[in-house]
C-alpha positions in Angstrom: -44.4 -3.2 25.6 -43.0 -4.1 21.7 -43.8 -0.5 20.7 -41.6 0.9 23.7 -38.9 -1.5 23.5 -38.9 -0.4 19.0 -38.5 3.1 20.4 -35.4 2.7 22.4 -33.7 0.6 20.6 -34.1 3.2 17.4 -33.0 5.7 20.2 -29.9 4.0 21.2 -28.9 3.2 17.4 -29.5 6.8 17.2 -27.1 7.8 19.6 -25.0 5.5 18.4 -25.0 6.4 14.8 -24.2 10.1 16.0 -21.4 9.8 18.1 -20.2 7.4 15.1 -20.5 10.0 12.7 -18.9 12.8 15.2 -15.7 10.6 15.7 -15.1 9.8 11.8 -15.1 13.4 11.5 -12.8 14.5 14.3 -10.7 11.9 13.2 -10.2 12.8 9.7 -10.0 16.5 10.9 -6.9 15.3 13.4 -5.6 13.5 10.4 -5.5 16.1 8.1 -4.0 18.4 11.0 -1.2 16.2 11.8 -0.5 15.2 8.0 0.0 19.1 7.1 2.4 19.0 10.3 4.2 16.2 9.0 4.6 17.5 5.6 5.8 20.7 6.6 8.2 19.2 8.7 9.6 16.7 5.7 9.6 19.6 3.1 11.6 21.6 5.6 14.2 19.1 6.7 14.8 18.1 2.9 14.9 21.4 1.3 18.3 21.4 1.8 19.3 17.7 1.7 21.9 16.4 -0.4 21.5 12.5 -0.6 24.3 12.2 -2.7 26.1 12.0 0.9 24.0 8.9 1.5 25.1 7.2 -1.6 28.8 7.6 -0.4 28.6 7.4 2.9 30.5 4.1 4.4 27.5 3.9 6.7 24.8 3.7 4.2 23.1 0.7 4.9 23.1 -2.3 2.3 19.7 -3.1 0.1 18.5 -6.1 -1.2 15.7 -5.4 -3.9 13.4 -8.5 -3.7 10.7 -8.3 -6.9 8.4 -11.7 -7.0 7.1 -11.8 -10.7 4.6 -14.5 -12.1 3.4 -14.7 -15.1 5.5 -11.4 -16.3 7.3 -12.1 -19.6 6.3 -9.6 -21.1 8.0 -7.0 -19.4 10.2 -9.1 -16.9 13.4 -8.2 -18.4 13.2 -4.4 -19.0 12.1 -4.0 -15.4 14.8 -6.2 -14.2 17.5 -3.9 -16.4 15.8 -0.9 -14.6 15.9 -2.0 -11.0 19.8 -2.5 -11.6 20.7 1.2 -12.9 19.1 2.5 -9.5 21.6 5.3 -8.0 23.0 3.6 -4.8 26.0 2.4 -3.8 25.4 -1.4 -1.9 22.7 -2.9 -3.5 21.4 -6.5 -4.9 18.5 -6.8 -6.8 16.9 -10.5 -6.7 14.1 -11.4 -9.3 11.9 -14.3 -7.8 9.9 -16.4 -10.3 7.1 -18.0 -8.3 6.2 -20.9 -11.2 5.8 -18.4 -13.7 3.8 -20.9 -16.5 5.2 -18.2 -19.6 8.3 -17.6 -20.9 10.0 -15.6 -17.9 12.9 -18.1 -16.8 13.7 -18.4 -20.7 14.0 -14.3 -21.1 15.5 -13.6 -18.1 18.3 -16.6 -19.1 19.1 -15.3 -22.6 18.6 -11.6 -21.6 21.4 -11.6 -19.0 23.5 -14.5 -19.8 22.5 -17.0 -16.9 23.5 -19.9 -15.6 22.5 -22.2 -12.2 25.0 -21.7 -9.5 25.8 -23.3 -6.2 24.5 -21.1 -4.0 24.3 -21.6 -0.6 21.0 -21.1 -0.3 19.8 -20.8 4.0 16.0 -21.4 3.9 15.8 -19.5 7.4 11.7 -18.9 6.6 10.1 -22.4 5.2 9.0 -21.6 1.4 8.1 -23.9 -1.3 10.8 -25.7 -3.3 13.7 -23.6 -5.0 14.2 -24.7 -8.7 17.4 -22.9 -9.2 19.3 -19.9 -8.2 20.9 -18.0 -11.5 23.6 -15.7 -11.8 25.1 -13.8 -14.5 28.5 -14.6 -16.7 28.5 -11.1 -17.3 30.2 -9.2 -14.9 27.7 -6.3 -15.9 25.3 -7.5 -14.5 26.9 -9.0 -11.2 24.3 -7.3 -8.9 21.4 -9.3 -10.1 20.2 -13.0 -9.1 17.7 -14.9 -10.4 15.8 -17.2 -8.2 13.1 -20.2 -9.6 10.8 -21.6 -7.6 7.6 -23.7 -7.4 4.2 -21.4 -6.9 3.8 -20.7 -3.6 2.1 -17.1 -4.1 3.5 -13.6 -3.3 4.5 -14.0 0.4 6.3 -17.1 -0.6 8.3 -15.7 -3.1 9.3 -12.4 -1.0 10.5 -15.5 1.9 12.0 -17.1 -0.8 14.1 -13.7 -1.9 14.5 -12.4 1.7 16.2 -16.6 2.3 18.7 -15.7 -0.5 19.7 -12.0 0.3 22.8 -10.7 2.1 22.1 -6.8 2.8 20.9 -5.2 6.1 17.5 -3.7 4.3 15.2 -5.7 2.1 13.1 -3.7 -0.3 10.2 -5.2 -1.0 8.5 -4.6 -4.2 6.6 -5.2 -7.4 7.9 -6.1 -10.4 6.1 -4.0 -12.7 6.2 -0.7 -10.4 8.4 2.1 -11.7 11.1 3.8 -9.5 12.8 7.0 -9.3 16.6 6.9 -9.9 17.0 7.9 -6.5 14.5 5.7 -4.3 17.1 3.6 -2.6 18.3 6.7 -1.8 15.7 8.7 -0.2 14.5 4.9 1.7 17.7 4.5 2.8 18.0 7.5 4.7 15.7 7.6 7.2 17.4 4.1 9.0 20.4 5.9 8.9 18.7 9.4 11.3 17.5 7.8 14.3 20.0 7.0 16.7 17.7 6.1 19.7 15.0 3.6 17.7 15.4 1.4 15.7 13.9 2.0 12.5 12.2 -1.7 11.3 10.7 -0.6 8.0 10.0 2.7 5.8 7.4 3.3 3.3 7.2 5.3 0.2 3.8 7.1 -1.9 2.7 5.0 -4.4 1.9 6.6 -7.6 -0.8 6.2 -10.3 1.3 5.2 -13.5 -1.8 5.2 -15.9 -2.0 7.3 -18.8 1.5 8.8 -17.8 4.3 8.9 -20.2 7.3 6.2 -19.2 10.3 6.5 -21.2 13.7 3.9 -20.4 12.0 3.3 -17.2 10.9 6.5 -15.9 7.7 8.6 -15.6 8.4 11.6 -18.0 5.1 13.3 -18.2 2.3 13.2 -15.7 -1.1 12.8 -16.8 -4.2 10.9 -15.1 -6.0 8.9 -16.1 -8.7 9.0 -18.7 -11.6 6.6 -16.6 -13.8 7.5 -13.4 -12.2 4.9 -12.0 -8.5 5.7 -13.1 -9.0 9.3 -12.0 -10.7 8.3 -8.5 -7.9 6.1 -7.7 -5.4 9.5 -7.9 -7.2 11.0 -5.4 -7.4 7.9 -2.8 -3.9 7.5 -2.8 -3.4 11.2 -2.9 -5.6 10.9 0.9 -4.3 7.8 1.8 -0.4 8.3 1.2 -0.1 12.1 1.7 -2.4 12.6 4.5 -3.5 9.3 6.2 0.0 7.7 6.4 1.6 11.0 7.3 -0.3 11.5 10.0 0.0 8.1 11.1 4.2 8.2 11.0 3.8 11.6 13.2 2.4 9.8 15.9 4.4 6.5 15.3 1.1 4.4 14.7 1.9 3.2 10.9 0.2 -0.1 10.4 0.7 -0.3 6.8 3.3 0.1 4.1 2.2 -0.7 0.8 3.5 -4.3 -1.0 4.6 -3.0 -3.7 7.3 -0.9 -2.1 8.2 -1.7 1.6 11.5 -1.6 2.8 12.6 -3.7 6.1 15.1 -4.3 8.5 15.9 -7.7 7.3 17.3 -8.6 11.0 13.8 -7.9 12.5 11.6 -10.0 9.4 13.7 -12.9 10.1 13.1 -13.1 14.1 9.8 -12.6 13.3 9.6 -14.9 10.7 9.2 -13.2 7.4 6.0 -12.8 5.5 3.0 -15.5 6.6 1.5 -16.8 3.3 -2.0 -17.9 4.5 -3.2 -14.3 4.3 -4.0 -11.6 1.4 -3.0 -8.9 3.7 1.1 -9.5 3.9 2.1 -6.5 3.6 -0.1 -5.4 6.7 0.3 -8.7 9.1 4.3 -8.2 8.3 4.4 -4.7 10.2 1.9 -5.6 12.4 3.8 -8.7 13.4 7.2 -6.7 13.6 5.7 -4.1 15.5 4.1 -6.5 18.0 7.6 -8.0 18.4 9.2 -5.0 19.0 6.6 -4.2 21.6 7.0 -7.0 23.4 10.4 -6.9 23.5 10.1 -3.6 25.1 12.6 -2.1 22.5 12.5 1.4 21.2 11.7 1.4 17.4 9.6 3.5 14.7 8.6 2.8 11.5 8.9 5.6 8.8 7.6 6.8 5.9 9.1 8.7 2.9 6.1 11.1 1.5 7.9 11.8 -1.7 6.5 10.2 -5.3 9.3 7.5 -5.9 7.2 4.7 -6.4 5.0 4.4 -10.2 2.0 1.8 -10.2 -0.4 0.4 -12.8 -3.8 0.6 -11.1 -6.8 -1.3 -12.3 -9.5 0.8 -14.1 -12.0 -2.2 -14.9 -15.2 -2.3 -12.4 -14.9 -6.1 -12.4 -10.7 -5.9 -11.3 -10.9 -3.2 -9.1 -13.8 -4.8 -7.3 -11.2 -8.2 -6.6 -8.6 -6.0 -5.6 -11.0 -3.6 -2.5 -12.4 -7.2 -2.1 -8.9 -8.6 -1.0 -8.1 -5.5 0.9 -10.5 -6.1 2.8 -10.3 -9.8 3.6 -7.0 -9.1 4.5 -7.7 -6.2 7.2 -10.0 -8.6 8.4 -7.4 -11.3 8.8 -4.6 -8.9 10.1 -7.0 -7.6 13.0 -7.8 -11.1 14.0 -4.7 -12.8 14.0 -3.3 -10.0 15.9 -6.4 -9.5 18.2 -4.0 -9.9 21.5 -3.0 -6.5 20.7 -6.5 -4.7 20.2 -7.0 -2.2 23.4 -3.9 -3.5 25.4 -2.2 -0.5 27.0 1.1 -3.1 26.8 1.3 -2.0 23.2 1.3 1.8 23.5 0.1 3.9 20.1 -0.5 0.8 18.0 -2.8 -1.0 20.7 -4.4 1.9 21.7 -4.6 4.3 18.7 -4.3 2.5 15.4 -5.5 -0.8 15.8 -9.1 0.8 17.5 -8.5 2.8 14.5 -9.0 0.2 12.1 -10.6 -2.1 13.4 -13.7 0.4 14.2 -13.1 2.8 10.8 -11.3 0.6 8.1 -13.0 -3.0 8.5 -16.2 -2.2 9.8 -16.9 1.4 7.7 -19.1 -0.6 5.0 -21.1 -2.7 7.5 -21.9 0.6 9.7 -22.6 2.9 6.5 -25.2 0.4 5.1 -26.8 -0.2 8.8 -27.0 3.9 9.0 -28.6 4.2 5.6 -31.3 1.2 6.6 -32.1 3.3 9.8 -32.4 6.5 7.7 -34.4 4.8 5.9 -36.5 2.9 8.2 -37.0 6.3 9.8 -38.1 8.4 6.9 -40.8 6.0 6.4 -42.0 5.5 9.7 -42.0 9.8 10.0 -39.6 9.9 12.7 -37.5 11.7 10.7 -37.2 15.3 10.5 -36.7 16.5 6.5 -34.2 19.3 7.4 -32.3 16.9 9.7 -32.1 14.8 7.0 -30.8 17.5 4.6 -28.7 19.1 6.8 -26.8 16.0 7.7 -26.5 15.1 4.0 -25.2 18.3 3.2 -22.2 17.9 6.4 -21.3 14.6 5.2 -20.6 15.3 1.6 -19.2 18.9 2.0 -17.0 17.4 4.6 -15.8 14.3 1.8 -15.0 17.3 -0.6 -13.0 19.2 1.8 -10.7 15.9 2.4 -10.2 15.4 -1.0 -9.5 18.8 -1.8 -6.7 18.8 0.6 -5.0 16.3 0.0 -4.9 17.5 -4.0 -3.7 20.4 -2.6 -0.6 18.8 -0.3 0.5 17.2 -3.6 0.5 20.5 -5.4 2.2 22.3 -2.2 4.8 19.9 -2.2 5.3 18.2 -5.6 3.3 19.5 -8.4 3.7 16.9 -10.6 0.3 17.3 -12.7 0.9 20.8 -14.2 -1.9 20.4 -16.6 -4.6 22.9 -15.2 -7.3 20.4 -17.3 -5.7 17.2 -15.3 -6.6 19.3 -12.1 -9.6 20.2 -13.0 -11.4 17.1 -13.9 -9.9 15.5 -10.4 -11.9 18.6 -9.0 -14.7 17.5 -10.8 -14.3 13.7 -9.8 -14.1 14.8 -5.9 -17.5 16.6 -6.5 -19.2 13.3 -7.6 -17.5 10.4 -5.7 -20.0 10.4 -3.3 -22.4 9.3 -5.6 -21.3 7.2 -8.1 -17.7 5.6 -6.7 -18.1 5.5 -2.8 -21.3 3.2 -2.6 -19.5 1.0 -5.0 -16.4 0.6 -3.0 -19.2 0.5 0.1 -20.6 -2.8 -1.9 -17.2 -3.9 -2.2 -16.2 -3.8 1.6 -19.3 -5.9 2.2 -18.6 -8.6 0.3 -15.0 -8.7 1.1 -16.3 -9.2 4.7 -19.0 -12.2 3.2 -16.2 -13.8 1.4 -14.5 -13.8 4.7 -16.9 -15.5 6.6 -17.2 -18.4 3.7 -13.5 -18.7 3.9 -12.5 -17.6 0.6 -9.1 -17.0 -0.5 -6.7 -15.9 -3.1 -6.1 -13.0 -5.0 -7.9 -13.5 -7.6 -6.8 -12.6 -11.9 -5.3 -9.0 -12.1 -5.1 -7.8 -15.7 -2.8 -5.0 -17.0 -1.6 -3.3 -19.6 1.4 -2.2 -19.4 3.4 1.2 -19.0 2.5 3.1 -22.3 2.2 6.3 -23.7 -2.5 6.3 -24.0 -2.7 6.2 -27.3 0.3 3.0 -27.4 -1.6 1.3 -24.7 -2.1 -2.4 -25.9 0.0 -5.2 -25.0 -1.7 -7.3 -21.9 0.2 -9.2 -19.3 -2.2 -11.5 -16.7 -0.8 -11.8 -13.2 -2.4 -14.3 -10.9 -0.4 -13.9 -8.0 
């Protein structure tokens, strides 16, 4: 009776394991399909572009740059002098200190010549208390505003910066991150092509800025990084901006664009209430939330993405930081799904409750949890001898030449369309990265999807300490800046 009932539950997990495995796969193979679509479709539309008719165009819609900083004094003031020679025409850029306990307020005061103002400040989204709101004597430096403000965390501040701006568009951002010259640009245009939708936000790639050379603000030479770590990072975002999210925007499903550089429709965040602070995952539940709305409203809408490199990041390379950071990811995918559960298999919300939230709910949150339960049952059936050695081979054999192949695409879209790392060496130990991520990276990020989902369940929260060091050349790299926020 027990040995019958063993044997069909193994056969059902099985069965189950199989047609688990054979839908990752078709999925990635429709992603990679639609993301080469998508790309050929952006490179030909833009070969001929000329945005300098969207920096003069009376049209152009407005920005306001929102950058929430804690803790950043050491580099504060350059970045701030950086956002504000940006090539656009309308633009505001608003620095948020969120309690910064370090010498930010002071820098930014005696760097630009500030004083406290009356401004009418319209708390339309609750926040925590605003200290002051700074502007400049000098008329140089008329687009910026400085806003102080007890700690309330990220989503706070960005509420906080979104209360004070005027513009149509917020653009959302990190304080640290490098941009192109012409990034307002290029995220400004695609709210300007649809006439039939509304466009509610537009995302950009993110970059890896380590071990690159930054000069007065901009990335000068591309190099990756020298860690494991460092280099495996290049890849992921190579797969997750230039093929996942590309793939995604073709069929309108885009569930996430990145925190540190989102821009929005600031007319949709505030009906839907700006960011919600209680979560890690912001930047997700803020398009998830703006997408339900839009749903339900039954209006026509899309949000975009921009696959061009505009958008230069400090990633962590420590085990012990880039552990807190999958950790959070996680927690917050968890959180996103659940607060927005209503929306999970309805037919009422079209791609994104049919396509993408299945998506990630069954692929993104629960990958680590179904991985480990496979490996067990492997396990458990190599030592009972249920389990066929070649079947075993084989299958080991699909399942990494098949990780290789998605990697090497998506190295090869970057190359197709940007070529940014020339160096034939930096190419080549990517290459040699791809070969042994399965082995020594992916069962680490594996651990560190299951404990983001224990950490869950015990209620934890936070983002935990972030450490970087700074945009230098490698051999220059040595000043540290902590961030808690």
């Amino acid at each position: 009776m027990y040995s019958l009932l063993f044997d069909i539950i193994i056969e059902v997990l099985g069965i189950l394991f199989l047609l688990y495995s054979f839908f990752i796969i078709l999925s990635y193979l429709i992603i990679t399909v639609l993301s080469a679509l998508e790309m050929r479709d952006h490179l030909r539309k833009n070969k001929f572009a000329d945005y300098l008719d969207v920096v003069t165009s009376p049209v152009s819609p407005s920005i306001s740059i929102i950058a929430p900083a804690y803790n950043e004094g050491l580099n504060i003031v350059q970045n701030a002098k950086s956002l504000m020679t940006l090539h656009y025409s309308k633009f505001e850029v608003i620095i948020v200190n969120d309690g910064s306990k370090d010498d930010s307020v002071e820098k930014m005061i005696e760097s630009f010549d500030l004083v406290k103002t009356d401004f009418a400040y319209n708390p339309s989204i609750d926040t925590k208390a605003v200290r002051a709101i700074y502007k400049s004597r000098n008329r140089s430096f008329a687009k910026l505003t400085f806003v102080d403000k007890e700690n309330g965390g990220k989503a706070d501040a960005l509420n906080a910066g979104i209360n004070v701006s005027t513009m149509e568009i917020i653009a959302c951002i990190d304080v640290d991150c490098i941009l192109s010259s012409d990034s307002l640009t290029r995220m400004a245009r695609p709210f300007m092509e649809e006439t039939n939708r509304k466009v509610i936000a537009v995302g950009g790639v993110i970059g890896v800025a380590n071990n690159c050379e930054v000069k007065d603000g901009t990335v000068t030479d591309y190099r990756v990084p020298d860690t494991l770590l460092g280099k495996f990072q290049v890849i992921e975002y190579f797969r997750s901006f230039l093929m996942g999210r590309m793939a995604w925007t073709r069929l309108n499903g885009l569930m996430l664009i990145s925190g540190a550089f989102g821009f929005f429709n600031r007319e949709v965040v505030l009906k839907v209430g700006g960011y919600f602070p209680q979560t890690v995952g912001e930047d997700m539940e803020l398009i998830v939330r703006m997408r339900r709305y839009m749903e339900e409203e039954k209006k026509p809408y899309k949000v975009g993405f921009v696959p061009d490199p505009l958008c230069w990041t400090e990633v962590p390379e420590s085990e012990e930081i880039l552990s807190r950071q999958r950790n959070r990811w996680m927690r917050g995918t968890i959180e996103t799904l659940q607060l927005h559960k209503k929306i999970g298999y309805n037919p009422k919300y079209g791609v994104l409750g049919m396509i993408s939230y299945p998506f990630w709910s069954i692929y993104e949150k629960s990958a680590p949890i179904m991985e480990t339960i496979g490996v067990l049952y492997t396990l458990a059936m190599i030592i009972t001898g249920d389990f066929s050695a070649i079947y075993l081979v084989a299958l080991f054999v699909l399942i990494y030449f098949f990780s290789v192949l998605i990697s090497s695409f998506s190295i090869l879209y970057e190359q197709l369309a940007y070529n940014n790392y020339k160096n034939k060496k930096d190419l080549r130990s990517l290459l040699k990265v791809i070969l042994i991520e399965p082995f020594l990276i992916h069962p680490k990020v594996v651990w560190w999807g299951l404990k983001g989902h224990w950490d869950f369940l015990k209620g934890k929260g936070g983002w935990g300490v972030m450490i970087r060091t700074g945009f230098k050349k490698a051999v220059e790299k040595q000043d540290v800046s902590v961030s808690q926020n």
